[in-house]
PQR file with spaces between the fields and no chain letter, atoms N, CA, C, O and H, PARSE charges and radii, in Angstrom:
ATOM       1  N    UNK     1      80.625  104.400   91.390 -0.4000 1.5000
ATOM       2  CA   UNK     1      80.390  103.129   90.736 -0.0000 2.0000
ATOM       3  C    UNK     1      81.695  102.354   90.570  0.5500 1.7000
ATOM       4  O    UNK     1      81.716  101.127   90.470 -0.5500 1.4000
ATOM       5  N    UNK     2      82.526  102.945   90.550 -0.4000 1.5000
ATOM       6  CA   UNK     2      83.900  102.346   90.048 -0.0000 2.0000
ATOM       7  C    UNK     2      84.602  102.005   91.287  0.5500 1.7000
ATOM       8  O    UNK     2      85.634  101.348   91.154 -0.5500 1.4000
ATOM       9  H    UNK     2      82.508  103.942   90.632  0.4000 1.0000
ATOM      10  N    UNK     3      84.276  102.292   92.324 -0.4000 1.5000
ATOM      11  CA   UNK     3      84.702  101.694   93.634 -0.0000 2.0000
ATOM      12  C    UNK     3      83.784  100.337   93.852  0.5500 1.7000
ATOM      13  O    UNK     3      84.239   99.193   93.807 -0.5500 1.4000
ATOM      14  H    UNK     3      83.437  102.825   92.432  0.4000 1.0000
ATOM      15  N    UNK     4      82.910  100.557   94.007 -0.4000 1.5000
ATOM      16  CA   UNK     4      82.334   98.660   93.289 -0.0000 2.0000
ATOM      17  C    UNK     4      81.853   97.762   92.526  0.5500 1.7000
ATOM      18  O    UNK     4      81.012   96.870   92.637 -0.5500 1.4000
ATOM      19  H    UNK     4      82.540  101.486   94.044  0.4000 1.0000
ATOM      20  N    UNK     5      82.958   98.394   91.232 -0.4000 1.5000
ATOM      21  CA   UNK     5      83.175   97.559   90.237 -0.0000 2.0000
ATOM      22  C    UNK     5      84.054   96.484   90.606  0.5500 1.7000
ATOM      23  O    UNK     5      84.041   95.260   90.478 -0.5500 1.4000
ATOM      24  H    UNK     5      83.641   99.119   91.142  0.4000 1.0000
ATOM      25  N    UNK     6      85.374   97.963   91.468 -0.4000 1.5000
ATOM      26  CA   UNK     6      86.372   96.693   91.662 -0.0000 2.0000
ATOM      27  C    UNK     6      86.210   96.011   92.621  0.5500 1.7000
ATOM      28  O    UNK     6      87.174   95.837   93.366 -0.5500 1.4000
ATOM      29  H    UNK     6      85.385   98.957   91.572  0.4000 1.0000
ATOM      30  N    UNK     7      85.180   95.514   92.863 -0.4000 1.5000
ATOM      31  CA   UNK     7      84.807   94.112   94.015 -0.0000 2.0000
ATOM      32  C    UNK     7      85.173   93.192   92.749  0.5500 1.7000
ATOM      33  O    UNK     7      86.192   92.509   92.659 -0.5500 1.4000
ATOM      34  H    UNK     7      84.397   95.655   92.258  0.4000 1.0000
ATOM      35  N    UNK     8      84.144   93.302   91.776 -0.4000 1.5000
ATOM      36  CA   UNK     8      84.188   92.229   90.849 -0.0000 2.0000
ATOM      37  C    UNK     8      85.565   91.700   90.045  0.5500 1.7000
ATOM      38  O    UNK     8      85.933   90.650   89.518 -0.5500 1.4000
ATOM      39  H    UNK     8      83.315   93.857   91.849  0.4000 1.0000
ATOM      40  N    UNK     9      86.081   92.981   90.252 -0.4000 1.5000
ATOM      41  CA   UNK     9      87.815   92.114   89.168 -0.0000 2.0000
ATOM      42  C    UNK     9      88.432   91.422   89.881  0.5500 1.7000
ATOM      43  O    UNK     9      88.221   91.223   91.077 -0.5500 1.4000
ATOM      44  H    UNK     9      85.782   93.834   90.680  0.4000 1.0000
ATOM      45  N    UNK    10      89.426   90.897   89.087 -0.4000 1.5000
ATOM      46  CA   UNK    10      90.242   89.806   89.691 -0.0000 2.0000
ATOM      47  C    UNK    10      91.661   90.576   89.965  0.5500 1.7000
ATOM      48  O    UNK    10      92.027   91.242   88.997 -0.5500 1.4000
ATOM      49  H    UNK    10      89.598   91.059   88.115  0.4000 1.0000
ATOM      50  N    UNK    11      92.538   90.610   91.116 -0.4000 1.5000
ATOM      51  CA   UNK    11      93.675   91.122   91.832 -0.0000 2.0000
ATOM      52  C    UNK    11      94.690   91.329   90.561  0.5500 1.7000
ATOM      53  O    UNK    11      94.803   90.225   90.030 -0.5500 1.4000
ATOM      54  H    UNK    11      92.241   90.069   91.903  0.4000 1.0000
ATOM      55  N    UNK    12      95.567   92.419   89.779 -0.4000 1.5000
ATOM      56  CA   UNK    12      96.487   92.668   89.551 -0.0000 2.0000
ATOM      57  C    UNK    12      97.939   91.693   90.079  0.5500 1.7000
ATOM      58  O    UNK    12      98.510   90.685   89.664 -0.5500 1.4000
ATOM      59  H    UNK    12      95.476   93.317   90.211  0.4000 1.0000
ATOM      60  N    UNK    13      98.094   92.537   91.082 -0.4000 1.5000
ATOM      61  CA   UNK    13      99.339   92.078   91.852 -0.0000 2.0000
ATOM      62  C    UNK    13      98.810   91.278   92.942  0.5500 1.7000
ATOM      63  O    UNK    13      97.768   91.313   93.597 -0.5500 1.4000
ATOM      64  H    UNK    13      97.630   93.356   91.419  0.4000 1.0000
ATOM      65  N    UNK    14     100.077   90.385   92.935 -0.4000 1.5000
ATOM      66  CA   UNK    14      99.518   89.568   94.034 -0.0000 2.0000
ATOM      67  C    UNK    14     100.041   90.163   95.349  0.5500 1.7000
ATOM      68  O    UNK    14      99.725   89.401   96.263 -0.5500 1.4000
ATOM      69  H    UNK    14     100.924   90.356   92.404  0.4000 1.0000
ATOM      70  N    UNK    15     100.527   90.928   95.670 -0.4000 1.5000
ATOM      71  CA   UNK    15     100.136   91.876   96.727 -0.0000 2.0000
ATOM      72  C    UNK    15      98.809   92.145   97.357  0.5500 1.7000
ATOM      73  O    UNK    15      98.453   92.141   98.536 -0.5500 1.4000
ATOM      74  H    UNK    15     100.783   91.547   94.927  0.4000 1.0000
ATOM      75  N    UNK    16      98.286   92.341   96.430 -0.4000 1.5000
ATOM      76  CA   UNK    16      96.378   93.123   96.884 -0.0000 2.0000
ATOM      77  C    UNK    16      95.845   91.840   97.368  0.5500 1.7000
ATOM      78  O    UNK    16      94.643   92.068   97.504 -0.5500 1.4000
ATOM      79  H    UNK    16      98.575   92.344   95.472  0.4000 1.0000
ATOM      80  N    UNK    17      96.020   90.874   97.635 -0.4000 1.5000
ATOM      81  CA   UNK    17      95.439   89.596   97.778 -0.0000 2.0000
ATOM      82  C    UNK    17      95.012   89.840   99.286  0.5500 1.7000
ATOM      83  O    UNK    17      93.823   89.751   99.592 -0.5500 1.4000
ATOM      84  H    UNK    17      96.997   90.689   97.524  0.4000 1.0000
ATOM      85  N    UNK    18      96.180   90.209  100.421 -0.4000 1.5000
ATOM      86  CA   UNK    18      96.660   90.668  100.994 -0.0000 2.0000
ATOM      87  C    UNK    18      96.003   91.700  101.726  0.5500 1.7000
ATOM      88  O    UNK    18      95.862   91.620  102.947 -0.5500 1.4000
ATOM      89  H    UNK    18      97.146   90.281  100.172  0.4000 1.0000
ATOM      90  N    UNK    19      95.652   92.528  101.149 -0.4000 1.5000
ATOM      91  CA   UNK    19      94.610   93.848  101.294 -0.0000 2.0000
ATOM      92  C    UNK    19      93.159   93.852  101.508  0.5500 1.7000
ATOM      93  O    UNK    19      92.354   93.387  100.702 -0.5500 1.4000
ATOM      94  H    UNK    19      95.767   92.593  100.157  0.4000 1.0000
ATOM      95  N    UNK    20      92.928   94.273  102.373 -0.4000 1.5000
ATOM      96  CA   UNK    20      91.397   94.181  102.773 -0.0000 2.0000
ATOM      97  C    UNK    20      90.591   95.325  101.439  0.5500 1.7000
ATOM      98  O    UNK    20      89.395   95.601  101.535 -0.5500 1.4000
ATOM      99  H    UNK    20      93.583   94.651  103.028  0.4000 1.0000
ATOM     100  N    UNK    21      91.100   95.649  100.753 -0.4000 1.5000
ATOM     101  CA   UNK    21      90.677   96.493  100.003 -0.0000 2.0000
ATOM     102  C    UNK    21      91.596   96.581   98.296  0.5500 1.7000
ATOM     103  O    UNK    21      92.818   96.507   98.427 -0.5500 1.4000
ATOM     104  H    UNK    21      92.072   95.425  100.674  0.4000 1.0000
ATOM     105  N    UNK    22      91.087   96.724   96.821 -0.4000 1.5000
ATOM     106  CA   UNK    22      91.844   96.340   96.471 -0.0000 2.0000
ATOM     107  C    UNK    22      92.382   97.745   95.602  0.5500 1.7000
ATOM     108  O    UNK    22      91.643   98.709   95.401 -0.5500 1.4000
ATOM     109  H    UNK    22      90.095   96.783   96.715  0.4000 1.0000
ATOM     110  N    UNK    23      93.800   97.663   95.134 -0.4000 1.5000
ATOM     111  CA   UNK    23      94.232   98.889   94.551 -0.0000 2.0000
ATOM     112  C    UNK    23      93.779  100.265   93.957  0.5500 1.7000
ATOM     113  O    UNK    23      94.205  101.414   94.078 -0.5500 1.4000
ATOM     114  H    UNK    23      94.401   96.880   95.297  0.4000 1.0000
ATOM     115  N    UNK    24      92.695   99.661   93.232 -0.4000 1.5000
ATOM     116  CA   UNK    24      91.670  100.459   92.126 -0.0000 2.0000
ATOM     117  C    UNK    24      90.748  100.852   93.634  0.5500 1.7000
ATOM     118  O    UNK    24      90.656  102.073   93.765 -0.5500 1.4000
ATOM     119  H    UNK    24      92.349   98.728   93.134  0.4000 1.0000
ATOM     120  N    UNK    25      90.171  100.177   94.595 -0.4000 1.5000
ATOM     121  CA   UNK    25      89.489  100.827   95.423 -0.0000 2.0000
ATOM     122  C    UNK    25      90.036  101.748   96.396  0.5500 1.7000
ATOM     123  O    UNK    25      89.293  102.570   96.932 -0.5500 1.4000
ATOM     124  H    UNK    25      90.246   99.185   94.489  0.4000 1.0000
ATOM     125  N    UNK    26      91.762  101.660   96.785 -0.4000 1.5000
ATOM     126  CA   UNK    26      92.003  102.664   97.448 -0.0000 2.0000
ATOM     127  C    UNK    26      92.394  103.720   97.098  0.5500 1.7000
ATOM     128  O    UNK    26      92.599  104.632   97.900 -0.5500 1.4000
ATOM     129  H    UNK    26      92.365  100.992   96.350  0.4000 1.0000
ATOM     130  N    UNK    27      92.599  103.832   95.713 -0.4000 1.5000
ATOM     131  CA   UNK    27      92.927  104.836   94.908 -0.0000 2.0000
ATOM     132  C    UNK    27      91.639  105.538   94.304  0.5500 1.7000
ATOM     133  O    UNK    27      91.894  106.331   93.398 -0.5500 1.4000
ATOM     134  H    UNK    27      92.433  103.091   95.062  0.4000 1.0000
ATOM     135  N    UNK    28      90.542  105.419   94.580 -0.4000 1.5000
ATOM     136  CA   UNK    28      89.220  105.510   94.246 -0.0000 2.0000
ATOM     137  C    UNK    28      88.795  106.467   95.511  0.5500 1.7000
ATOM     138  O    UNK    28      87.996  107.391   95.363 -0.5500 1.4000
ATOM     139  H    UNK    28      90.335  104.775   95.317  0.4000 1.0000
ATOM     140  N    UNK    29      89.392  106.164   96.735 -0.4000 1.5000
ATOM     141  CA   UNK    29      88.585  106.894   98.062 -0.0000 2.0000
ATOM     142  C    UNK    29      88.654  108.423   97.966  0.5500 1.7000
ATOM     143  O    UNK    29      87.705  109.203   98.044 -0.5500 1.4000
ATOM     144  H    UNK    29      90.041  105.413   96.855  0.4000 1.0000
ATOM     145  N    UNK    30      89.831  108.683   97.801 -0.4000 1.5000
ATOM     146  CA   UNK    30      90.117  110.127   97.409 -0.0000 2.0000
ATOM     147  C    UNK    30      89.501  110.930   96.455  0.5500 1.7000
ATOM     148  O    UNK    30      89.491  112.147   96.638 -0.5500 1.4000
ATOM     149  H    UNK    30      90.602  108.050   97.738  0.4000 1.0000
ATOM     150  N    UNK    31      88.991  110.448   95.472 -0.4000 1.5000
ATOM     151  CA   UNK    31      88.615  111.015   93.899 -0.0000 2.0000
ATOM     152  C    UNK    31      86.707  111.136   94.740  0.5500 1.7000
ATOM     153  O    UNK    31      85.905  112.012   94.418 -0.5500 1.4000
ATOM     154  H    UNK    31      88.999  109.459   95.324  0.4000 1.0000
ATOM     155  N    UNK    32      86.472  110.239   95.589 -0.4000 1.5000
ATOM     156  CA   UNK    32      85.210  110.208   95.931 -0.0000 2.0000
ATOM     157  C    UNK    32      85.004  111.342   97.360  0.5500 1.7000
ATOM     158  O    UNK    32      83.953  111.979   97.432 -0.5500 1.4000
ATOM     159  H    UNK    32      87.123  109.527   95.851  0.4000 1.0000
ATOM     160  N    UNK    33      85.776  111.464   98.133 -0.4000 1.5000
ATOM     161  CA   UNK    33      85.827  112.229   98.788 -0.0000 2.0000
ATOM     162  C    UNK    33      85.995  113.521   98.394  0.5500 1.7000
ATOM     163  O    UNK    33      85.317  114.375   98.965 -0.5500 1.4000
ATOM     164  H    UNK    33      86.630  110.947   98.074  0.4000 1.0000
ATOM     165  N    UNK    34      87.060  113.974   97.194 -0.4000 1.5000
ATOM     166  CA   UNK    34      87.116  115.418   96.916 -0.0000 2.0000
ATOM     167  C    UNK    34      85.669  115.271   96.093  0.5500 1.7000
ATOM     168  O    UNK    34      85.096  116.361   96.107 -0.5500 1.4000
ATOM     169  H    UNK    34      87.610  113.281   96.730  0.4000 1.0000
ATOM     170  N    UNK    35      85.060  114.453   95.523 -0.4000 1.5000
ATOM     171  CA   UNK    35      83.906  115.009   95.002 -0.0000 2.0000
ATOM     172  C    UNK    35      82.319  115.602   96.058  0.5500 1.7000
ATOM     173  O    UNK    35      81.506  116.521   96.159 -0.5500 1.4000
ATOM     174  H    UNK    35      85.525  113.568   95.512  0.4000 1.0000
ATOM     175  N    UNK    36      82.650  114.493   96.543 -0.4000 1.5000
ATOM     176  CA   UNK    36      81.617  114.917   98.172 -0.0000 2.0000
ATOM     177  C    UNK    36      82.064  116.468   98.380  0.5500 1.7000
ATOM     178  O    UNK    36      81.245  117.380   98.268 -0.5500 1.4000
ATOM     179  H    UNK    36      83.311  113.746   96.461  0.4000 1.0000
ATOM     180  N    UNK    37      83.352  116.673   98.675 -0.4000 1.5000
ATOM     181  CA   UNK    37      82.900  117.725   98.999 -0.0000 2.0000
ATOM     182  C    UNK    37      82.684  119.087   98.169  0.5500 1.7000
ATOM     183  O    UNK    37      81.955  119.965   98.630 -0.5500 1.4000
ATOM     184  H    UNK    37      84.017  115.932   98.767  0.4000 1.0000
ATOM     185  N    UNK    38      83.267  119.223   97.065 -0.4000 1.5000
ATOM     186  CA   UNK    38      82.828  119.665   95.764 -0.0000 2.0000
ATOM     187  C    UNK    38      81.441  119.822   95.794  0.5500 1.7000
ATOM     188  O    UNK    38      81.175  120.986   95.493 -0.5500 1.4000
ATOM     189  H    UNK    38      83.860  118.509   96.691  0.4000 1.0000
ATOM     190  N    UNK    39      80.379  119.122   96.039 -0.4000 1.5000
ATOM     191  CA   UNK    39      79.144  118.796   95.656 -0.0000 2.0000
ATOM     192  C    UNK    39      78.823  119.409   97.463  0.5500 1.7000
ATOM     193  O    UNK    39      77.866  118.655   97.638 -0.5500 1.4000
ATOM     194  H    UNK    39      80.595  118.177   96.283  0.4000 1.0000
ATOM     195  N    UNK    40      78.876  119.780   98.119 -0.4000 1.5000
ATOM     196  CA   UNK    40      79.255  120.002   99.710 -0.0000 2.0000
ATOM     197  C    UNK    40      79.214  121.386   99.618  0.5500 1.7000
ATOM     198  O    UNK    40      78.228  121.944  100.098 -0.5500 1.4000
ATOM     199  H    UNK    40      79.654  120.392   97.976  0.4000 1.0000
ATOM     200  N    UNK    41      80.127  122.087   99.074 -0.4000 1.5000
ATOM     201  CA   UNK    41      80.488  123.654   99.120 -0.0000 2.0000
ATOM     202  C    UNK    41      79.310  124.070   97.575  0.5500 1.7000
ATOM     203  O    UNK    41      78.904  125.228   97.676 -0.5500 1.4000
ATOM     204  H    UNK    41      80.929  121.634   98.684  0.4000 1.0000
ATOM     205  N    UNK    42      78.900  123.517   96.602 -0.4000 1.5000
ATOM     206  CA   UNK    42      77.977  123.875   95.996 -0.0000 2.0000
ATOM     207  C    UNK    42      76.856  123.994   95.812  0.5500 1.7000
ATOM     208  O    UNK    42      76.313  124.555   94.861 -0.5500 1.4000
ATOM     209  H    UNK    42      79.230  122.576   96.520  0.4000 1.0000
ATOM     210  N    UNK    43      76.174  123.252   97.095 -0.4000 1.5000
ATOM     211  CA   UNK    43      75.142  123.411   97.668 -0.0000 2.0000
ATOM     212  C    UNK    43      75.372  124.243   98.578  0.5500 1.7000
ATOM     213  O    UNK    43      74.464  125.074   98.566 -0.5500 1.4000
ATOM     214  H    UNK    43      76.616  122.796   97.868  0.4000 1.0000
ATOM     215  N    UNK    44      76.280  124.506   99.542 -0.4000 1.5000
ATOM     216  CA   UNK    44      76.011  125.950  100.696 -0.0000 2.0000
ATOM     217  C    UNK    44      76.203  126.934   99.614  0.5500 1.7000
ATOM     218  O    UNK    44      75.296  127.683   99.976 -0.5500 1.4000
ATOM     219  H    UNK    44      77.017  123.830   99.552  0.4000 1.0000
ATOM     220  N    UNK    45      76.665  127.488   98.606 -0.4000 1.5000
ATOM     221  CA   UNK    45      76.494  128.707   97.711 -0.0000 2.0000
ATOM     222  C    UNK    45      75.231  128.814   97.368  0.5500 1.7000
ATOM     223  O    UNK    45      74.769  129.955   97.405 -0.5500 1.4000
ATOM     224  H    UNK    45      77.402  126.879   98.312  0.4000 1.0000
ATOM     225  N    UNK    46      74.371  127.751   96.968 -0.4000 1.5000
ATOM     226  CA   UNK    46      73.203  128.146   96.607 -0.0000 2.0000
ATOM     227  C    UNK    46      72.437  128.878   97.620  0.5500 1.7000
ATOM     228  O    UNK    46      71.848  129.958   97.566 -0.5500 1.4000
ATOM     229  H    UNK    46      74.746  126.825   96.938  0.4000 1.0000
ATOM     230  N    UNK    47      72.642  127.746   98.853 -0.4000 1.5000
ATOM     231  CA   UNK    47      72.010  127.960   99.691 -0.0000 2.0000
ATOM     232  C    UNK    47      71.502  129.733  100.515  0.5500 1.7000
ATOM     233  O    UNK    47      70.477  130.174  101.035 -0.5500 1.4000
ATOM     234  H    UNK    47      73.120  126.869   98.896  0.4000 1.0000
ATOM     235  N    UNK    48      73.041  130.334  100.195 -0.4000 1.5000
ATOM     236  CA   UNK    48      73.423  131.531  100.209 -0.0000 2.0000
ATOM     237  C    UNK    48      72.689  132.589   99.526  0.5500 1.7000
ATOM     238  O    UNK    48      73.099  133.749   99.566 -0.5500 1.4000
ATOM     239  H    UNK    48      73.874  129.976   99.772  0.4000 1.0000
C-alpha cells in the first residue's frame, strides 16, 4: 500500500522530480520483495 501512496505525495527533493519513480517508492521495492518471498518459502513448508 505504501508504494502507492507515494504516487499521491508531493516530491521531497527536487531531485525526484527527475525520477521516473519517487524516493519513498524505490526504497519501498526491496521491503516488498523480501516480503514476497518470506510469504514464498512459507507456503513451500506447509506445503511439505
Amino acid at each position: 500500500m505504501r508504494f502507492l501512496f507515494e504516487y499521491l505525495k508531493e516530491n521531497q527533493e527536487a531531485f525526484e522530480a527527475s525520477l521516473p519513480l519517487n524516493m519513498g517508492q524505490i526504497l519501498s521495492i526491496p521491503l516488498v520483495l523480501v516480503g514476497i518471498v518470506i510469504l514464498a518459502l512459507s507456503f513451500r513448508k506447509k506445503a511439505e
